[in-house]
Structure formats: C-alpha cells, structure tokens
C-alpha positions as MATLAB code, in Angstrom:
seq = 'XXXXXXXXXXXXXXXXXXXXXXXXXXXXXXXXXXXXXXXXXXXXXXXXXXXXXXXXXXXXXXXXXXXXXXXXXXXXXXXXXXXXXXXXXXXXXXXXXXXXXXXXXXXXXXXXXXXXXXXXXXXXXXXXXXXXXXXXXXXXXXXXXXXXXXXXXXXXXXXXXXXXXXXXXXXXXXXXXXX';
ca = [
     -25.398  -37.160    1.167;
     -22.049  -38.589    1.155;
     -22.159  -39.843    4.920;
     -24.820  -42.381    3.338;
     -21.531  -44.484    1.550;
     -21.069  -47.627    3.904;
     -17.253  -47.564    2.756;
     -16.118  -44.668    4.427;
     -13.078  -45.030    6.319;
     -12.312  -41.790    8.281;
     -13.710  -38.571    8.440;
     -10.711  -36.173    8.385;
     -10.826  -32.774    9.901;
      -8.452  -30.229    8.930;
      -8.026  -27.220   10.262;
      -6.083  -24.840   12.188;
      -6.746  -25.681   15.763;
      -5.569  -27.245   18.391;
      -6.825  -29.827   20.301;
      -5.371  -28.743   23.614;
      -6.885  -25.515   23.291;
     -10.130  -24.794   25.725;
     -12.964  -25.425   23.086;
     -15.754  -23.369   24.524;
     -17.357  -22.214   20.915;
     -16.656  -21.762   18.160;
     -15.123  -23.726   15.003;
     -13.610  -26.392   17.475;
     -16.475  -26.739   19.410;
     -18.164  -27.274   16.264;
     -16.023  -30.130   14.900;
     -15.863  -32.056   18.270;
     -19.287  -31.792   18.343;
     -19.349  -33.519   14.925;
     -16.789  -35.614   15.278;
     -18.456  -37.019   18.314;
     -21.416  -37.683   16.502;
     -19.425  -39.498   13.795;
     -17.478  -41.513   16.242;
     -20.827  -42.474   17.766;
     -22.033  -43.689   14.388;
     -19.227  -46.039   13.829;
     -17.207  -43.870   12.370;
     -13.425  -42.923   13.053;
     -12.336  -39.465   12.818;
      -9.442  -38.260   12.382;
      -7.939  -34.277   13.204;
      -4.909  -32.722   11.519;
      -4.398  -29.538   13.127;
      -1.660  -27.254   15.081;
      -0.755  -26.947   18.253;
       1.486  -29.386   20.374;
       1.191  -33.481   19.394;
      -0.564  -34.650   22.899;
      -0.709  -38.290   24.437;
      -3.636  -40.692   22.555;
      -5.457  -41.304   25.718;
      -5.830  -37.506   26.224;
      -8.084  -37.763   23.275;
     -10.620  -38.216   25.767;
     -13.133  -39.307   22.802;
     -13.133  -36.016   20.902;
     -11.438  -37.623   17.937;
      -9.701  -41.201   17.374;
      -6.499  -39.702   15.482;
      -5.008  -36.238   16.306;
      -1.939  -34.864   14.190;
      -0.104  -31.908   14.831;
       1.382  -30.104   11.478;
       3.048  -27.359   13.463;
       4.028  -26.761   17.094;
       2.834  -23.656   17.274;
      -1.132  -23.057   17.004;
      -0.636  -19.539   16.260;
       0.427  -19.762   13.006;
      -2.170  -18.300   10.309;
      -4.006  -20.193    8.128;
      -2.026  -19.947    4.508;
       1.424  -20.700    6.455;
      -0.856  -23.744    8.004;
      -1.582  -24.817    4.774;
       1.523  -24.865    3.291;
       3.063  -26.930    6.157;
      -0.028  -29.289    5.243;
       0.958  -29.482    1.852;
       4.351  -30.156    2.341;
       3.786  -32.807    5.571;
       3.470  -36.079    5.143;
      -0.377  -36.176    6.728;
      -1.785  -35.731    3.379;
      -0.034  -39.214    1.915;
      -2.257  -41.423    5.813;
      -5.758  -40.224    3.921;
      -6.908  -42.998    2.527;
      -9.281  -43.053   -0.834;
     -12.004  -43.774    1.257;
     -11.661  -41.096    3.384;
     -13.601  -38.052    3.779;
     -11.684  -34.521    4.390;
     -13.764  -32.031    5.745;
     -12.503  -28.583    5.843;
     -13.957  -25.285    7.553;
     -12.676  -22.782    4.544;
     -13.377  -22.991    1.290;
      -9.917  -21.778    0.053;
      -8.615  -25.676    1.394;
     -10.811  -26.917   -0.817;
      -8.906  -26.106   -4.169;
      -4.630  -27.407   -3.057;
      -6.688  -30.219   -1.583;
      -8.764  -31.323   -4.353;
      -5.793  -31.345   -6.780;
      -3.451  -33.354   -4.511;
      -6.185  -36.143   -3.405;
      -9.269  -37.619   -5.279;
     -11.036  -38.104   -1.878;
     -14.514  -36.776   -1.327;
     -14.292  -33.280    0.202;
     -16.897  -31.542    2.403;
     -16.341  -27.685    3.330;
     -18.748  -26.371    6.296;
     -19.218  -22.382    6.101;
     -18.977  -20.587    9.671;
     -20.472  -17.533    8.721;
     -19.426  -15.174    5.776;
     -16.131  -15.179    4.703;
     -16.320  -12.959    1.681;
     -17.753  -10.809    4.177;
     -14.963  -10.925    6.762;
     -12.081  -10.764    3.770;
     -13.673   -7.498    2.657;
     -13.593   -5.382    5.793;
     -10.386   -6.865    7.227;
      -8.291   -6.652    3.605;
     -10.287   -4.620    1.204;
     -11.724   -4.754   -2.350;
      -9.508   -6.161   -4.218;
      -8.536   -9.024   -1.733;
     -12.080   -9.349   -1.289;
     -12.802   -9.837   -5.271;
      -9.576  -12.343   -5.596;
     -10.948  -14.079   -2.363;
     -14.208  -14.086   -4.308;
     -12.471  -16.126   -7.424;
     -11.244  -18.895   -4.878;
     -14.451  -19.370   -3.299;
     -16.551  -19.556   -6.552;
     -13.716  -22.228   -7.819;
     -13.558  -23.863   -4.547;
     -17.464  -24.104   -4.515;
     -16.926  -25.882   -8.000;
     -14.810  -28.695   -6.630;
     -16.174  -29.488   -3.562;
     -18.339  -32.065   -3.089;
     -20.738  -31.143   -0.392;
     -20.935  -27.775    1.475;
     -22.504  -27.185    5.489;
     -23.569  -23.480    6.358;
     -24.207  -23.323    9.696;
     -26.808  -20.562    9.630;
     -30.027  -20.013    7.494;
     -28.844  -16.288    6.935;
     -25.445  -16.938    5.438;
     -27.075  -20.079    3.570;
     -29.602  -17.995    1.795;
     -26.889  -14.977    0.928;
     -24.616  -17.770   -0.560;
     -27.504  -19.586   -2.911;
     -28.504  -15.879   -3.697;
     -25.254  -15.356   -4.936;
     -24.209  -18.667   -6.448;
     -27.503  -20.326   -7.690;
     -26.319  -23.627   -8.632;
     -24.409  -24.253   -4.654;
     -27.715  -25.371   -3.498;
     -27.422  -28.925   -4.903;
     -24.146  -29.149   -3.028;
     -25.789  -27.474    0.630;
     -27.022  -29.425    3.167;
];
C-alpha cells in the first residue's frame, strides 16, 4: 500500500465540498473520517475544496490545511475542476504528496499535470449513476474515462463489497490496484 512510504508529506483531499458544510454522511463524512485517522498517524492532511475559505483554528482537527477553489460550494464538479486546474493549489502539492480523489474522472487532468502518487476511493457506482441521470451514450464516454482513469491511478478504495466485486467483474486487472 502506498500509506506504507515513510516519506509522505501530505495526504491531499480534493474534492468538491465544503468544509463548513454540516458533514452528517456521506463523501465528507467519509474523508474527515480518514483524514482524522491520517492526522492521528502522523500524518498532515491537507483539503482543497469549495465553499467559503474559513479561519485555521475552525479546523477543529478535521484537516491541518483547508483551501477554498471557489466561493461558492454549489458549483458542479467539471466547473470545480477546471477552477482546480487553473488555481494555483495544484503548484503547494509537493512530490511527496499523496492526492486522493473521490471520482475517478480527477484522476486523468491530475495525473498529467503532477507525478504524485494518486489514490481514487469509489462511493458507490458511478457508471451506474451516469447512465440513468445522462443516458447511453454519456454513460459509454463516462465508461472510456473511468477505464483510462483506472489505468493511471495508483491505488483505488471501494467502499462497499458489492460495488467492489461489480468493478473487478468488469475490469479484471483493477484488483491489484483495490484495497
């Protein structure tokens, strides 16, 4: 497992969320929780997200860096990450970093701009989700991005047995990569 390098630096979350927001399930629940454990390891973690820049001590432990992309934590995910791409965040990760993502279409604009180890956790099914709310052929154009972006990352989480199983049914050669 990657965690098992003694020279990490950070552990950098990105994602769409912000750290003001009540955190009562769900994928920011999820990296607290993990951050928290990180942080407890010796670890520092750091969160680039959305949502209004807040006061360091209001961190209250959940992460040791926050930074805000965009004021607004409504704004959807692809305008999210092309505010990321064109910020300035991307130039603080350090080669020794981690970046751990929650979709696995960050994976690919972030492995091209860094060389930094990248782990992507799945939430649930994604393909799934793209093909009721968008359709086939988003759904087969999503499915091109997440076979390439399950090519280039280096480590991927699924959360739940059921969705881990579906995804090594599907792509075979993922299970090195799962955790």
């Amino acid at each position: 497992m990657l965690l098992s390098n003694t020279n990490i630096s950070n552990i950098v979350f990105i994602e769409n969320e912000d750290i003001n927001r009540d955190s009562s399930g769900g994928v920011m629940s999820y990296i607290i929780n993990l951050s928290s454990y990180f942080m407890s390891q010796g670890l520092a973690t750091v969160l680039i997200g959305s949502g209004k820049s807040i006061v360091e001590d209001k961190l209250n432990g959940k992460f040791s860096k926050y930074f805000s992309i965009s004021e607004n934590p409504a704004v959807n995910n692809l305008k999210f990450l092309v505010k990321l791409l064109k910020t300035n965040q991307l130039k603080n990760i350090n080669r020794n970093d981690i970046i751990h993502v929650q979709r696995p279409e960050m994976v690919i604009p972030l492995a091209i701009r860094k060389r930094n180890k990248i782990i992507c956790t799945l939430h649930g099914g994604q393909d799934i989700a793209v093909l009721k709310k968008k359709g086939r052929i988003m759904a087969f154009f999503y499915s091109i991005l997440q076979y390439i972006s399950f090519v280039m990352v280096d480590e991927l989480i699924v959360v739940d047995k059921k969705n881990q199983n579906r995804y090594i049914q599907k792509y075979p050669w993922i299970k090195k990569k799962s955790v």
